[in-house]
C-alpha positions in Angstrom: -52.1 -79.1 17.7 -53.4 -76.0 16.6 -53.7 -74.5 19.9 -50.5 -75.3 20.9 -48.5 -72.1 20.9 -45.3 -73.1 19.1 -47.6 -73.9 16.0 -49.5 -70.2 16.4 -45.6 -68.8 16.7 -44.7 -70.1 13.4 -47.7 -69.7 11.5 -47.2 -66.6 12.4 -43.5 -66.3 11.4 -44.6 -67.8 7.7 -46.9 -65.3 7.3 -44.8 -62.6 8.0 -42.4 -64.1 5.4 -44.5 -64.3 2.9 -46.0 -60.6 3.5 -42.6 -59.1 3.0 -41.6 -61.3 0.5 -45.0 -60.1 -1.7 -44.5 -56.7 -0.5 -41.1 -56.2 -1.6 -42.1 -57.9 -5.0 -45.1 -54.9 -5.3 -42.8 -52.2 -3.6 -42.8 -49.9 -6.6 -46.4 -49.3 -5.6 -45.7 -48.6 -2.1 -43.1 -45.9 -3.4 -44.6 -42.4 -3.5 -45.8 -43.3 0.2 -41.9 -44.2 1.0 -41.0 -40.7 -0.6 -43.6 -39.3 1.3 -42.5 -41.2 4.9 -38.9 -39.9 4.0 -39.9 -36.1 3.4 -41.9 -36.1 7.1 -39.9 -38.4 9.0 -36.6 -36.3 10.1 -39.1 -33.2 10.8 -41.3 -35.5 12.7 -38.6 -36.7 14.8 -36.5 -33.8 15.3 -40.1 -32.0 16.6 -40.9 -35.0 18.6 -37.3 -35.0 20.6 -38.4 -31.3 21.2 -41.8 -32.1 22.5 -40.3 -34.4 24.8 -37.6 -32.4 26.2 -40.5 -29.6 27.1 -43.4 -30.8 28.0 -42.6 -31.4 31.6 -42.3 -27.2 31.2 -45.2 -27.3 29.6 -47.2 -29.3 32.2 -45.5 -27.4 35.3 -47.3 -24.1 33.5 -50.4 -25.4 33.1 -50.5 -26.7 37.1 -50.1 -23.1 37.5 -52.8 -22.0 36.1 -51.5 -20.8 32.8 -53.6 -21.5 29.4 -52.3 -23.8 26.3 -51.6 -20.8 25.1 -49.5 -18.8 26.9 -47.4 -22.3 28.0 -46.8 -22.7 24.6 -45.6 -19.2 23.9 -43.5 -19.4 27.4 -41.4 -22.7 25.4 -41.1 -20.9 22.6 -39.5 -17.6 24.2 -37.2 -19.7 26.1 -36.1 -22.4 23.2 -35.3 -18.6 21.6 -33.4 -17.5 24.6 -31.8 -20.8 24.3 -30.8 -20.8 21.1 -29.7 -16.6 21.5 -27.6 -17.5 24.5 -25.7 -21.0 22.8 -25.4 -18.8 19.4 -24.0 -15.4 21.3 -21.7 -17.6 23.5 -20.5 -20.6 22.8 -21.0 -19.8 19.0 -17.7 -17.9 19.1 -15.7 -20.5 21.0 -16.5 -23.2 18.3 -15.5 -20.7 15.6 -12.3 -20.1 16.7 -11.8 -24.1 17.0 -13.1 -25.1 14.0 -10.7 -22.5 12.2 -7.6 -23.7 13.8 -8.7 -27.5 13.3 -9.1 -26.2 9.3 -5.4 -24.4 9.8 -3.7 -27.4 11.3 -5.2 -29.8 9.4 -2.8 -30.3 6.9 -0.3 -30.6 9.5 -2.3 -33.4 11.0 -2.9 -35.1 7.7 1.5 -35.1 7.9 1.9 -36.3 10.9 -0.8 -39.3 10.7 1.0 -40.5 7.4 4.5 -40.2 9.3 2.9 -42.1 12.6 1.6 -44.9 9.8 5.0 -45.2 8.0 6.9 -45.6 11.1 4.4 -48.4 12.5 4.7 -49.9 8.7 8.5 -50.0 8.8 8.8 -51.0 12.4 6.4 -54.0 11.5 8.9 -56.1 9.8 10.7 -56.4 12.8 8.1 -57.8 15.0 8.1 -61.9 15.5 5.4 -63.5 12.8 2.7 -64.2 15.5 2.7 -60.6 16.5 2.7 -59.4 13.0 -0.1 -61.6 12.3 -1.9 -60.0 15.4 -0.7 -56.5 14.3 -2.2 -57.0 10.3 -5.2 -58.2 11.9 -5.7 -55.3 13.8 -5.0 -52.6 11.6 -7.8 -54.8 9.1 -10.0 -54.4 12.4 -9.4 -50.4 12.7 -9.6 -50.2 8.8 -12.8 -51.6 8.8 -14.0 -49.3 11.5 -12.5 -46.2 9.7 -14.6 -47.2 6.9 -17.4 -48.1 8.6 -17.5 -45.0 10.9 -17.0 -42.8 7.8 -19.9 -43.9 6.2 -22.1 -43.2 8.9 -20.3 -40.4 9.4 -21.3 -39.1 6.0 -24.8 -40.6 6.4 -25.3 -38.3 9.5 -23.7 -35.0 7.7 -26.6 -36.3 4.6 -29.7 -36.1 7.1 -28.5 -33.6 8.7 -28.1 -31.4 5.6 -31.5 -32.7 4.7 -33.2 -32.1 8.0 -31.9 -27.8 8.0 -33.4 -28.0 4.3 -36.6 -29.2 6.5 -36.4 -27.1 9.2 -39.2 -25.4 8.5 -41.5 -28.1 8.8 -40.2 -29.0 12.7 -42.0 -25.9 14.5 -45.3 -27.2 12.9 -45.0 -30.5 13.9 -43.4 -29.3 17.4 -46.3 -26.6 18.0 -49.3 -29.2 17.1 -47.5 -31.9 19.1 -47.8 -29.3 22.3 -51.3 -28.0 21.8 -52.9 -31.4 20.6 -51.1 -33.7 22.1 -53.9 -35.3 24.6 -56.3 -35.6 21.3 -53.6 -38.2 19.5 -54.2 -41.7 21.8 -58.5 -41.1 21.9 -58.0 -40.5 18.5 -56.4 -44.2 18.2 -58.1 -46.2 21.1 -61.6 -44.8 20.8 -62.0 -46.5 17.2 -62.3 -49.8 19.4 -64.7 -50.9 21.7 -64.9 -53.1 25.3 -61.2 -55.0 26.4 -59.5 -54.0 23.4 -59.8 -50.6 23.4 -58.6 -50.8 27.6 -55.6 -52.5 26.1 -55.1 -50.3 23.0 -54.9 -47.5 25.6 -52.7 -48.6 28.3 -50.3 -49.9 25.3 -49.9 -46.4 24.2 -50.0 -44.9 27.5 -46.9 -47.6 28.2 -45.3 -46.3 24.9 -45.7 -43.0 25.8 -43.8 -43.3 29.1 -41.0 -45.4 27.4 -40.1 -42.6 24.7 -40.9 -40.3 27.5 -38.3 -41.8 29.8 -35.7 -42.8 27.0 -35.2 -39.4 25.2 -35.3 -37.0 28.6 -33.0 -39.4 30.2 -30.5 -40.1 27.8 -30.2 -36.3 26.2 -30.0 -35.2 30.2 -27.1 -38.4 30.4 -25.5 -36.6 27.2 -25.6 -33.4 28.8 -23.7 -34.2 31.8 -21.5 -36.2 30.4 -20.4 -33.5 28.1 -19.8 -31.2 30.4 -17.6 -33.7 32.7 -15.8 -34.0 29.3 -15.3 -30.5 28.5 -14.0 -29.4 32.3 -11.6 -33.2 32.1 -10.2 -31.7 28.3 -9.9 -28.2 29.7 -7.8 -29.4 32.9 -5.8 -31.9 31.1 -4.7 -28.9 28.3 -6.3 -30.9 25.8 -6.5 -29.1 22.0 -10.1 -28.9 21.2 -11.6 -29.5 24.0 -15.1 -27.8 23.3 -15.2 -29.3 19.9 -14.7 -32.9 21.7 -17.0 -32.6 24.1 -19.7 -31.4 21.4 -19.0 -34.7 19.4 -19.3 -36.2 22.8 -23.0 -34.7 23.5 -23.7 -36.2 20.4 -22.3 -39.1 20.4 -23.5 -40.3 23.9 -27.1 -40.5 22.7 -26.0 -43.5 21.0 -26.1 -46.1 23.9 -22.7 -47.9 25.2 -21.2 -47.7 21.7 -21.4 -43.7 21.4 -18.8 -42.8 23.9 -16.0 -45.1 22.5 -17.2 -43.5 19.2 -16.3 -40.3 20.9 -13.3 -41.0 22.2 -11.5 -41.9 19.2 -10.8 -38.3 17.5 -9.6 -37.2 21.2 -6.9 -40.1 21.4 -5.6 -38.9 17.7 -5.3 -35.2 18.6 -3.7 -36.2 22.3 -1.3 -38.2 20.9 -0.5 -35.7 18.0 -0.4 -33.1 20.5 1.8 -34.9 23.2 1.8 -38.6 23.5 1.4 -38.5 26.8 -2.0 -36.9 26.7 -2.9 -40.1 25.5 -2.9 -41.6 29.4 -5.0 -38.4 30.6 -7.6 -38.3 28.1 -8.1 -42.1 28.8 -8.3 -41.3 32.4 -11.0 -38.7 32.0 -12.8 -41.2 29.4 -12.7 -43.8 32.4 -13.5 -41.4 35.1 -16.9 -39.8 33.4 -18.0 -43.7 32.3 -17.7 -44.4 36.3 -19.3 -41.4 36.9 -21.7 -42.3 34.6 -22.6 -46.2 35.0 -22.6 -45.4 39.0 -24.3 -42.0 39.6 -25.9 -40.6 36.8 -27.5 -43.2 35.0 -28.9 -45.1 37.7 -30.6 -42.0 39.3 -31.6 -40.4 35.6 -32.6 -43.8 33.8 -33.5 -46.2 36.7 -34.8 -49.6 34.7 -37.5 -47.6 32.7 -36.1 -49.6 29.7 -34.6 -52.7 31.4 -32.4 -53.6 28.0 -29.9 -55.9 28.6 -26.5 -54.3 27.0 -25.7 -57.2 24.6 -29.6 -56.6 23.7 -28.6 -52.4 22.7 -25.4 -53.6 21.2 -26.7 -56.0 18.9 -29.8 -53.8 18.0 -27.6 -50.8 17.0 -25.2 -53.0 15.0 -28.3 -54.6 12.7 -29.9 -51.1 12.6 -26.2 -49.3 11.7 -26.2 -52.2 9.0 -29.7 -51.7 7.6 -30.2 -48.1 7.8 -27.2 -46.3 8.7 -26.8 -43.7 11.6 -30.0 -42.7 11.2 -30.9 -46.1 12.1 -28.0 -46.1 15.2 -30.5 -43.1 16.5 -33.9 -44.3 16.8 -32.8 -48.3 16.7 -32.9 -48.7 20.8 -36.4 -46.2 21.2 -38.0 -48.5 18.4 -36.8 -52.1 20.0 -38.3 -50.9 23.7 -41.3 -49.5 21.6 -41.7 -53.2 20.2 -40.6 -55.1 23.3 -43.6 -52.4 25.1 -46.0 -53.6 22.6 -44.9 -57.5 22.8 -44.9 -57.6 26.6 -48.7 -56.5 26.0 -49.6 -58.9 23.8 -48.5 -61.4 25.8 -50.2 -59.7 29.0 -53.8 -59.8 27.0 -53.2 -63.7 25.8 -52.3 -65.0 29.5 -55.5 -63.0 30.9 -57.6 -64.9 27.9 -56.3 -68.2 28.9 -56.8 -67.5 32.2 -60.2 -66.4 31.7 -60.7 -69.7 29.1 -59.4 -71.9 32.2 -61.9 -70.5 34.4 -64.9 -71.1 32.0 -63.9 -74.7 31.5 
């Protein structure tokens, strides 16, 4: 019975029960390294997305001829001329936004609190079944208000602490560029025979999925914000680049990002000119067609081969547990897992295989 793998599966389960279970009993030892873990992480990430989004630069240098050192120098001038060009440009733009957003705000304040009387006074007159439906769905937008806020505070939180870390990110960023081949030996050549040939090919495997996942879905984001911005521009939309900068962030956050998005650009349509309402859903609809159809099929491909309801659910547990932190790095860490399951299971058939043939 022993070797039968449902028993090995929840032996296994058990013991991871009763590890956590000890482990959060003993936590207060583990702190200082949690304090630790949260002073490094943001920086870590934050120069990790970076590494990620240049090392295909990096590497088309290099097959030129060019040395580490004058690649690395080349990123750096042009994340500088970058940064110069967004700051110098469209720095000026989201100024002049953002102040009349904080002019008209009170104004929109007024006009949300008239828009929630009227729907308040017009609900008595509704049949019972539809007031019932009506009460349950402002309960349902409620919640998400809530909910949404407090990630939304969450996010302005790390972020806040992340520029306070700032200066940690070009360390991490320029030793991720110039050692970056020396990190996998580092981990694989501590083993010997099979396992290290399968220690190596399961980070060479994680590699590629974080690879894949980051370029592709900040390229997605990109484009998407841009179809955005020109589909607010045509349609007259107020804050139009301030939209489609929520949307560039917000569409890094699989399937539930852009509805996320949308959500502030239906309240300022409709406070604008009700009517709006109908186009900015119509742009919403085209750029998700454009999306789903053209961009990421050719950009993604299956490098993660999630299934949605898989992505949904993750990023509802991880919003739950950890916030929007969590919502950011929950779908890279599940394909990191699966990566690492799919493995294991890989090495255990080829040892029963190999056991078969002995016999």
């Amino acid at each position: 019975m022993t070797k039968k793998v449902w028993f090995q599966v929840g032996v296994g389960i058990l013991l991871a029960l009763l590890i956590t279970k000890y482990f959060l009993e003993v936590n207060y030892i583990f702190r200082p390294v949690g304090v630790i873990l949260q002073t490094i992480i943001m920086p870590l990430i934050f120069g990790g997305l970076l590494y990620y989004i240049t090392v295909p630069i990096q590497q088309y240098l290099e097959k030129k001829n060019m040395p580490r050192w004058g690649s690395i120098i080349t990123i750096m001038l042009i994340l500088v001329a970058v940064i110069w060009i967004l700051v110098a440009i469209i720095g000026p733009m989201v100024t002049k936004q953002v102040n009349n957003l904080v002019d008209n705000g009170p104004a929109l304040t007024h006009q949300l609190e008239q828009l929630k009387d009227q729907a308040i006074n017009q609900k008595d007159n509704l049949p019972e079944g539809l007031q019932d439906s009506l009460n349950s769905a402002v309960e349902s937008v409620q919640q998400f208000a809530v909910t949404f806020g407090k990630w939304f505070v969450q996010f302005v939180q790390t972020f806040v602490q992340a520029v306070a870390l700032l200066l940690l990110v070009p360390f991490f960023f320029l030793f991720m560029l110039k050692d970056h081949e020396k990190f996998a030996p580092r981990i694989y050549n501590v083993f010997s025979g099979k396992r290290r040939i399968w220690v190596k090919k399961t980070l060479e495997d994680i590699d590629q999925v974080l690879r894949s996942y980051i370029q592709g879905q900040l390229l997605i984001s990109a484009i998407l914000a841009v179809i955005i911005l020109i589909g607010y521009s045509i349609i007259g939309l107020q804050y139009a680049l301030l939209l489609a900068i929520l949307a560039l962030f917000m569409n890094i956050i699989p399937f539930i990002g852009p509805w996320i998005a949308v959500a502030p650009a239906l309240i300022i349509a409709y406070l604008q000119e009700p009517k709006l309402v109908i186009w900015v859903g119509v742009v919403t609809l085209v750029a998700q067609q454009i999306d789903s159809n053209l961009i990421t099929p050719n950009v993604m491909g299956k490098s993660l081969d999630i299934h949605p309801l898989t992505i949904i659910t993750v990023l509802l547990v991880a919003g739950s547990l950890a916030g929007f932190l969590g919502i950011l790095v929950a779908v890279p860490a599940y394909a990191v897992g699966k990566v690492i399951v799919q493995n294991i299971y890989e090495m255990r058939i080829e040892i029963s295989e190999a056991a078969t043939k002995n016999v």
